[in-house]
N, C-alpha and C positions, 0 to 999 in steps of 0.2 A: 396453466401458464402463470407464472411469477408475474406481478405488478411490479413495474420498474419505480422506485418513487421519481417525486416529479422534480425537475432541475430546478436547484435552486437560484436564485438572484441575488447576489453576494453586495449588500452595501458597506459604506464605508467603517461602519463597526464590526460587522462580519468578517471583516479582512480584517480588521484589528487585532479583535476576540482572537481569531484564528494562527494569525504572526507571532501573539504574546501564549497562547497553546503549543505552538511549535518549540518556543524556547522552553518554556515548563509545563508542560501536559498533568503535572501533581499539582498547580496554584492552584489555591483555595478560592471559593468565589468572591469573596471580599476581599481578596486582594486584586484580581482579575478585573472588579465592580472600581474600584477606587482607583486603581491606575486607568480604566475607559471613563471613569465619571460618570459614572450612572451606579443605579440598584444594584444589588445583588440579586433580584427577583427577576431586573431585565437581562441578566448574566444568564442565570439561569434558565429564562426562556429562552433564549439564545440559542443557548446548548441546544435545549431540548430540540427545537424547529431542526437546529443544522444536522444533529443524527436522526431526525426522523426522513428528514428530503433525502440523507444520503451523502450530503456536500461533509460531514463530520464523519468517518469510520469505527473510532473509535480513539481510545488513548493508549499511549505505548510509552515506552523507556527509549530513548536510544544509549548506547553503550559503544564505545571507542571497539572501530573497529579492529584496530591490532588487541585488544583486550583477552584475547583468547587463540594463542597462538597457534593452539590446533584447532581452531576454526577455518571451512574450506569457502570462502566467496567465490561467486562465479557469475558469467553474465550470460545469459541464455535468450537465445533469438527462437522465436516461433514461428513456424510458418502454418495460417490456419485456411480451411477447408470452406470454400465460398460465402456462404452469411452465414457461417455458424460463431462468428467472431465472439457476441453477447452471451452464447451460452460457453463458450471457452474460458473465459473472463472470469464469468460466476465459478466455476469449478476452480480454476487457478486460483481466487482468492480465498478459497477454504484451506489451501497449503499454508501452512505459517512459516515454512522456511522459503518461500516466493516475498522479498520483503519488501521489495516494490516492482511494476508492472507496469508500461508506460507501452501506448499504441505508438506507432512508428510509418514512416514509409518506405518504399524501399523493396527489397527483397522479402522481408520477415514482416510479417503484420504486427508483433508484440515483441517488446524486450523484457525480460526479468532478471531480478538482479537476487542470487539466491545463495543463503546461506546455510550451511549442514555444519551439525559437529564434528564429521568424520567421514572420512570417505565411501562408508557402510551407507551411511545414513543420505550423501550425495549422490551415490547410486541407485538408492531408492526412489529419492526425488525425480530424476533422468525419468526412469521406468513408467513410475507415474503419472508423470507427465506426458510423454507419450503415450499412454494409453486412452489420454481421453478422448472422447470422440468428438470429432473437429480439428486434430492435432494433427495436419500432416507431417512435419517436417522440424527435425529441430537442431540447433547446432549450440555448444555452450562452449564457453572460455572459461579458465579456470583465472582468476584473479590472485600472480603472484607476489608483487609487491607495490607500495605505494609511491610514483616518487615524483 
């Protein structure tokens, strides 16, 4: 059985830290340390606590989503399979074209919002995705324009 880490407790710098990561996930810790006023030592432990709890993922690029015009978005509703919600979760986020995941109520227990380069590669994902076990039911929207 996987160890979940433990939840973390987000103070007023951690939501700082975190707000000013959203806008630039590449700032250097000195510049990160100097705009919160503090170390760069306490930046840095920061970090490290918030990816080890789990409350920090990782770092990423974002890029304009019209940026690639043969890119296919799409919004995908889940419907999963009694408590097997946790272990669904873990599997859906080893997909890197699943590019966020958000629990819901409703009909569909999960939404994800999913991006493919091409229609080959979004029909895999579908496939995929169904397949995992927990995965009853799933309905997706293709995301045709922005307005």
């Amino acid at each position: 059985m996987t160890k979940m880490p433990a939840k973390h407790a987000y103070d007023s710098l951690d939501r700082e830290l975190i707000s000013l990561l959203r806008k630039d996930g590449r700032a250097p810790l000195s510049k990160l340390a100097t705009i919160l006023n503090v170390s760069r030592g306490t930046v840095q432990n920061r970090l490290d606590r918030l990816l080890e709890s789990g409350a920090l993922l990782g770092f990423t690029i974002r890029a304009r989503e019209d940026s690639d015009p043969g890119t296919i978005r799409a919004v995908m509703m889940i419907e999963v399979e009694g408590k097997s919600t946790s272990q669904v979760i873990r599997r859906l986020r080893g997909m890197p074209e699943l590019q966020k995941m958000h629990t819901t109520n409703g009909s569909w227990d999960l939404v994800a919002e999913v991006l493919a380069s091409d229609l080959n590669e979004f029909d895999r994902v579908l496939r995929e995705v169904r397949m995992i076990e927990g995965v009853l039911n799933s309905e997706t929207s293709i995301l045709l324009s922005s307005v």
